[in-house]
N, C-alpha and C positions, 0 to 999 in steps of 0.2 A: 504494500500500500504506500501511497504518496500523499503528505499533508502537504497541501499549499498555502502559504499566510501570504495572504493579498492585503494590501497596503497602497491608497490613495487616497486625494484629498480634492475635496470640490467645497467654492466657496468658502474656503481656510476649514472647514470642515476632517480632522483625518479621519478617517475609514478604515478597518480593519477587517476583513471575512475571512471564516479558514474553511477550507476544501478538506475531503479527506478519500482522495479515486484508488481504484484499481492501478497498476502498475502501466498498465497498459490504456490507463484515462478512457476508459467505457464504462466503466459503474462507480455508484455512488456506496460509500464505508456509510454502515448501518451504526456507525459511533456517533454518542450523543454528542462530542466535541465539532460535528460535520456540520456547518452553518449553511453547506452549499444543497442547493433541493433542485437542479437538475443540470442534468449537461445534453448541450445540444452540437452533436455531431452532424457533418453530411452539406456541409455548407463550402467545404475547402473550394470545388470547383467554381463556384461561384462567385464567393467572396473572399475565398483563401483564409477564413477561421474557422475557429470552434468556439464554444460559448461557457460558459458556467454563471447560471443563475442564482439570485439571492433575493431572501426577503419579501416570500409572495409574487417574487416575477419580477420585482421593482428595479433592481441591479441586475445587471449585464458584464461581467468580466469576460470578452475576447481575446483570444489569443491567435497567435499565427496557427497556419495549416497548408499544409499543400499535395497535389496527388503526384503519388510516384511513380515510377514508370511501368506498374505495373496498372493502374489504375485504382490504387488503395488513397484512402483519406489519410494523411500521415500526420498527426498530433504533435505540436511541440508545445514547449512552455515558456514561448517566447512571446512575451504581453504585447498586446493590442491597444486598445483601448475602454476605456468604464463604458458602458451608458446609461441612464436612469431612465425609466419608464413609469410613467403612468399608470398605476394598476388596475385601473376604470377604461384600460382601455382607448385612450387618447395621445398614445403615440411615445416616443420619444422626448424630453423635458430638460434632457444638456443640448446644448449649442456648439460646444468647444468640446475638441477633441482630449478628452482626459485619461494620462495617462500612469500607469500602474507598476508599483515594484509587486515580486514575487520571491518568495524564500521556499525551497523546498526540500524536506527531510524525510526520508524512508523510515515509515514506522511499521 
């Protein structure tokens, strides 16, 4: 397993969320320490990330992704950027592109 401690700041606001994935960033650690409630793979082609949500859908931490030569989604844990959402459903609610440190430790 991999815990991620995600660390950003909006509005002088800092942010802290911790992740806790499979080794291979396809499922989510059933540990109560897990802030994170889903991951969204399958986007690499498209927009070249992956996703990991938080707080009822409201955060958005993106990371890089890209397909390999075989035609695999291939995960890294190279940050993207935040976005905050809405969670009524009215879109997107940062403007600026906010971005994120990452720490992560094999537990």
């Amino acid at each position: 397993m991999k815990q991620l401690k995600i660390k950003f700041t909006v509005d002088g606001t800092v942010y802290r969320r911790t992740a806790i994935l499979s080794d291979d960033l396809t499922r989510l650690s059933k540990s109560k320490r897990n802030q994170c409630e889903e991951i969204v793979n399958g986007v690499a082609d498209e927009l070249h990330i992956w996703s990991l949500n938080f707080d009822n859908g409201t955060i958005e931490c993106d990371f890089h992704a890209h397909i390999d030569d075989d035609g695999n989604e291939v995960c890294t844990l190279d940050p993207h950027e935040v976005l905050f959402w809405n969670n009524e459903g009215g879109g997107c609610i940062t403007n600026d592109f906010t971005p994120f440190t990452v720490e992560v430790k094999d537990v």
